[in-house]
N, C-alpha and C positions, 0 to 999 in steps of 0.2 A: 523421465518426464520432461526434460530438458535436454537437448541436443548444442553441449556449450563447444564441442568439439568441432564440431559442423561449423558452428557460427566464426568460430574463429579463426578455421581455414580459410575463409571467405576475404578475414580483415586482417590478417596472419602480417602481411606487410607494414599495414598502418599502424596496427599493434607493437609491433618489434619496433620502429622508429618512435613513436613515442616512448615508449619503454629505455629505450638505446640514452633516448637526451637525456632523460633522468641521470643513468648509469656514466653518463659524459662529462655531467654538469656537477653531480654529487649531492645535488639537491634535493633531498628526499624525503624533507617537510618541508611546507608553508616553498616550494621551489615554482618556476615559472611556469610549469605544467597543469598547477592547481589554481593558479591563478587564472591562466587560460581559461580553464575549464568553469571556474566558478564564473566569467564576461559569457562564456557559450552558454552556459545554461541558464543566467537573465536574458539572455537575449532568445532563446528558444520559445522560454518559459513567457517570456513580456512583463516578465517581473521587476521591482526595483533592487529586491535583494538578494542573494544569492549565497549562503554561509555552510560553508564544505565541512565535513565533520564525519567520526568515525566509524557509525554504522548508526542506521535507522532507528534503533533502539535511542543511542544516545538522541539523536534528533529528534523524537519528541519530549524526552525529559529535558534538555536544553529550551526550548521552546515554551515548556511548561513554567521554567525556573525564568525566563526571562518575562513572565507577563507577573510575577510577582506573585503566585499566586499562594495564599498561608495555610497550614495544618489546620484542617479540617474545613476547609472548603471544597465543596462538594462537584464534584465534574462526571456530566451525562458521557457516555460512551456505551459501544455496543455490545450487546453480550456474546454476538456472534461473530470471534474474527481471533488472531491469533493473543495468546498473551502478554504480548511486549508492551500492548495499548493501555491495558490497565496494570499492568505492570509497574509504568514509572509515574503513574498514580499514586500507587501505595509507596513506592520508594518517596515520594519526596512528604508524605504524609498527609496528602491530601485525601477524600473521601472517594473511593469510587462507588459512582450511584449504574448500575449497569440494567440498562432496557432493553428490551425484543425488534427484530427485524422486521421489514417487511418479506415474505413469502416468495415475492415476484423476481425483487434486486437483492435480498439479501442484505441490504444497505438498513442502517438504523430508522426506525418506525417514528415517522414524526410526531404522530399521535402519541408515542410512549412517550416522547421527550418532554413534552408540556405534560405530560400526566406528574413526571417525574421531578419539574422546576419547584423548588423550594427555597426559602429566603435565605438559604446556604449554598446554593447553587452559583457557580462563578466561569462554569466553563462549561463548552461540548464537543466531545472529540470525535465528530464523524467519520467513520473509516472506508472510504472507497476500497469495499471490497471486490476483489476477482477482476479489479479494472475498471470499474465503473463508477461514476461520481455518484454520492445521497443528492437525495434534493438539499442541494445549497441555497434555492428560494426561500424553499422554506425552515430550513433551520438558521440561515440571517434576518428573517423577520424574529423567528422566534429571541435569535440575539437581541435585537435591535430592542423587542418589547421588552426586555427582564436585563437589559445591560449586562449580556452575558459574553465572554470572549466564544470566539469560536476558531480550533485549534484543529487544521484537516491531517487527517494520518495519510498520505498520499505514497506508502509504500506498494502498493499493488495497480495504482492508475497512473503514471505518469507517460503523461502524453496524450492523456483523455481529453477529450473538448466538452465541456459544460453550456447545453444552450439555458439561458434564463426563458423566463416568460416573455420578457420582451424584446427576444430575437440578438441579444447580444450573446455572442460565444468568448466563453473563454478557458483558461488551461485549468483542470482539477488540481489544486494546490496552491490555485493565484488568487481564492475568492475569500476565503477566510481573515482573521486577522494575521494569523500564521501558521503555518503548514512544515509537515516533516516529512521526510520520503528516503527509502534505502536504498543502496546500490549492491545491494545482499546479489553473489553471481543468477542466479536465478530469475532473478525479476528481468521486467520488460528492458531498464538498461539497465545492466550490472558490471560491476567490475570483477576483476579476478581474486580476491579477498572479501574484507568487511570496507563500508564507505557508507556515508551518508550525507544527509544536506538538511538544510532547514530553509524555505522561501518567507519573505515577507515584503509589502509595501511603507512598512511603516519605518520610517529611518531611526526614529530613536528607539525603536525594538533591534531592530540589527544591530543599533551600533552595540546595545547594551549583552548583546546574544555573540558578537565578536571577541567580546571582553569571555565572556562563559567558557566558550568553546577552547581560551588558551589558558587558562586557569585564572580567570579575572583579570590580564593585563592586557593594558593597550600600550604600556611603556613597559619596556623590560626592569622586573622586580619590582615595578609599582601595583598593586594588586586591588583593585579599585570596589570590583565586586568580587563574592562567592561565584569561584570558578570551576572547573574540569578538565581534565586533559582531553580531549576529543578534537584531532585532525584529522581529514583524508591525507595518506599521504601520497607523495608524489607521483609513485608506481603507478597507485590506482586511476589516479586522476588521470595521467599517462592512456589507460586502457580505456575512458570512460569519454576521452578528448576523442580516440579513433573511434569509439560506437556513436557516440549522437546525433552524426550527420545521418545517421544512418535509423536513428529510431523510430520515425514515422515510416521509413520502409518495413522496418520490423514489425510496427504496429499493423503496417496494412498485412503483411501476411498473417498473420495472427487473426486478421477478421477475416479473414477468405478461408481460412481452415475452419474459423467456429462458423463460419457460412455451410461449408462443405458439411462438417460432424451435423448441425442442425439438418440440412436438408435430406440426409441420410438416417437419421436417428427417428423419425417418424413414427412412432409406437403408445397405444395407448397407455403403457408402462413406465415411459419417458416422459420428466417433464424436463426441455431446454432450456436453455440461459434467454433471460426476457435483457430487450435491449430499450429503453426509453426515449431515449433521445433519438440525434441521427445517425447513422453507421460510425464515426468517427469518436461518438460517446462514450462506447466499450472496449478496452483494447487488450483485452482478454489474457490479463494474468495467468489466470487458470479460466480452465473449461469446465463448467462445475454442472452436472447433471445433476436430476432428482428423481432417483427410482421409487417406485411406490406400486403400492399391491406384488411387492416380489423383493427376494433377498435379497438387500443389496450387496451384504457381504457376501454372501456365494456367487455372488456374479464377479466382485474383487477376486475374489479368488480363482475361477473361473478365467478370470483375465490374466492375472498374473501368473498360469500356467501354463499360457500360452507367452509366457514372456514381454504380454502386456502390460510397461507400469503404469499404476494407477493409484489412486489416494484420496483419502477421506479430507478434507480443511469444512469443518473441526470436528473432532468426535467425542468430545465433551464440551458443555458450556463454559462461558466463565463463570456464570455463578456458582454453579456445582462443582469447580476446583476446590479441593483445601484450601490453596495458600488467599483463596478469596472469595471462602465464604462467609454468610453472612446471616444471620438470622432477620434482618430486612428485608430477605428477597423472599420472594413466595411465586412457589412452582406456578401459579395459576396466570403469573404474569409474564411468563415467557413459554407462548405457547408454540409460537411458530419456529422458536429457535430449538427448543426440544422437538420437535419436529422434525426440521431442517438437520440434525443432529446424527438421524434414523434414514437420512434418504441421500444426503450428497452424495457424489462420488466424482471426483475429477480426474479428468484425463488426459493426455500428452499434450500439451500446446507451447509449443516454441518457434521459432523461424523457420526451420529445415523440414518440417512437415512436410512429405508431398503427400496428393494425391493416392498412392498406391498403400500407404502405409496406413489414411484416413476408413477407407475401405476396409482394409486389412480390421482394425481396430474396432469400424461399426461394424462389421459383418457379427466377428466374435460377438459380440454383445446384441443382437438381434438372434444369430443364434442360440444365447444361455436363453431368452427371452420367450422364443418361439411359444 
C-alpha cells in the first residue's frame, strides 16, 4: 500500500545526516533536531504553536486533557474513521456521542452534529478523513453557536488546504481551537517509528499542553499540572526534519495518481473519491473507492491475487464495536456509514506510483468488473 522503501532511496542522504547528528550529539530527547523540527512545521503550517509528541494517538488525548475537558461531557465525532478518535474519549472518561458521515467526503455530517448537540455537549472532533478537510465553515459556526471547542484530528490531511466561503485558504489543522496529527510511517509525512504533534493558536493552551506532554512540568520536578510522558524523540524528528521540504511534492504526486486511478476507473460500478474544494484540498491519504452493485470483497481478493494490495478503512463502525457500544445509538441513525462499511475499498496511494503500475492495478479491477 505504501512504497516507504522507494521514498527513502530518494532522501536516503538527507535522512542519514540528520539521523548521524542525533547519534553525534546524543541527544535523543527534547535535542536540537526536535526543536528544529517543531520552528519548521509552524512555519509550514502558519501556525502559532507547534508541540511534538509521541504518536497521534497521544495527540489527541493531550489536546483533549488540555481544554479541561470533565467526565461526562459529551464530545461529537465521527462514526466513520479509525478508533484511536474515540478512543481517547473514553480513556479520559468523557462521553463519546458518535454520528454519520456524509456519503460524498466521508467527512462527518453536519446535519448529524447539530442533531446530536445537547446541553452536555463541550466538544467536536472532526476527522479529516482519507486527506480531506470537514466543512470547517461549518462546524465553527456550529461552535461558535453552543460554545462548543472544536478539536481537528488532522492525522490523515496534513498538508491539505481549506478554502472557507470567503476565499481565505488555509492549512487543515490550523482552523480549529486545536488540532492533533500523527507521524504514524505511513501517512502523508511520517517518520520512521511512532511521532506526533498537536497545532494550536492559542498560547495559553500550548503553554498548558507543553506542561502535559512532559509529565506536567515546566521546571524540572516541579509538576504544575496532570501530566504524561509523550515526546517525539530525536531520531524521528531527525527523519521528519529531511521529509517536509519535500511534502507538498509528495502531496502533489499523490493528486496526479488519484487524478490518473479516477480518469481510468470510469465504471458504472465505481463510485470515486469526490474532491470539494480546489485540487490542493485533498491530498490523498488513501484512495478510497466505492463499489456498489458488485462484491466488493471478491474483487479484494480478486486483487490481492494478483498481488495487488488493497484494504478496507473501516469495516466495522464505531458504534457496533464492543468496547463502544452503546444502547444510545440506533442503527437508523447511521445509515450512510453502514453503507460506506459495505462498499469501500482503498487502494495503493503513495509517492512512487508510476504510471505503469496505475494501469497495471485499474485494468485488474475493470477486469473483475466487466
Amino acid at each position: 500500500m505504501v512504497d516507504l522503501k522507494g521514498q527513502y532511496e530518494n532522501i536516503k542522504s538527507q535522512v542519514n545526516e540528520s539521523i548521524q547528528e542525533v547519534l553525534d550529539t546524543n541527544t535523543y530527547i527534547n535535542g536540537p533536531q526536535v526543536h528544529l523540527f517543531q520552528e519548521n512545521l509552524q512555519q509550514y503550517l502558519k501556525v502559532k504553536h507547534v508541540i511534538p509528541c509521541a504518536n497521534g494517538t497521544d495527540a489527541l488525548q493531550i489536546a483533549m486533557m488540555g481544554l479541561d475537558l470533565k467526565p461526562g461531557d459529551e464530545v461529537i465525532t465521527a462514526d466513520f474513521t479509525f478508533a484511536a478518535t474515540v478512543e481517547v474519549i473514553a480513556l479520559l472518561q468523557l462521553t463519546p456521542v458518535l454520528v454519520d458521515v456524509d456519503a460524498d467526503t466521508f467527512n462527518i455530517s453536519i446535519s448529524a452534529i447539530e442533531k446530536a448537540i445537547t446541553s452536555k455537549t463541550k466538544a467536536i472532533v472532526p476527522v479529516h478523513l482519507f486527506g480531506q478537510a470537514a466543512n470547517m465553515d461549518a462546524i465553527m459556526e456550529l461552535a461558535q453557536k453552543h460554545n462548543l471547542y472544536v478539536i481537528e484530528d488532522n492525522a490523515q490531511a496534513i498538508g491539505a488546504n481549506y478554502k472557507s466561503a470567503d476565499g481565505t485558504k488555509r492549512q487543515a489543522g490550523t482552523i480549529g481551537h486545536v488540532a492533533s496529527t500523527s507521524f504514524f510511517p505511513s501517512k502523508n509525512l511520517g517518520c520512521y517509528g511512532d511521532g506526533g504533534a498537536i497545532f494550536t493558536n492559542d498560547d495559553q493552551l500550548a503553554h498548558k499542553i507543553r506542561g502535559i506532554v512532559n509529565h506536567g512540568m515546566y521546571v524540572r520536578y516541579h509538576h504544575d499540572v496532570v501530566g504524561v510522558n509523550s515526546r517525539l524523540d530525536s531520531i524521528q524528528a531527525g527523519v521528519l526534519n529531511a521529509k517536509l521540504p519535500k511534502l507538498d511534492e509528495y502531496n502533489k504526486a499523490r493528486q496526479q495518481a488519484a487524478k490518473k486511478y479516477s480518469e481510468l476507473l470510469k465504471h458504472p460500478k465505481i463510485i470515486t473519491p469526490v474532491v470539494t474544494g480546489d485540487k490542493d484540498s485533498h491530498v490523498f491519504h488513501q484512495y478510497t473507492l466505492r463499489i456498489i452493485d458488485a462484491d466488493r470483497d471478491a474483487l479484494m481478493q480478486h486483487l490481492l491475487d494478483k498481488n495487488i494490495p488493497c484494504a478496507i478503512y473501516y469495516p466495522i463502525p464505531l458504534h457496533s464495536q464492543k468496547a463502544y457500544a452503546d444502547s444510545r445509538y440506533n442503527e437508523a441513525d447511521f445509515p450512510i456509514t453502514n453503507q460506506l462499511v459495505k462498499e469501500v475499498l482503498s487502494l495503493p496511494m503513495h509517492t512512487e506510483l508510476d504510471d505503469e503500475q496505475i494501469t497495471f492495478i485499474t485494468g485488474s479491477i475493470l477486469e473483475f468488473l466487466k
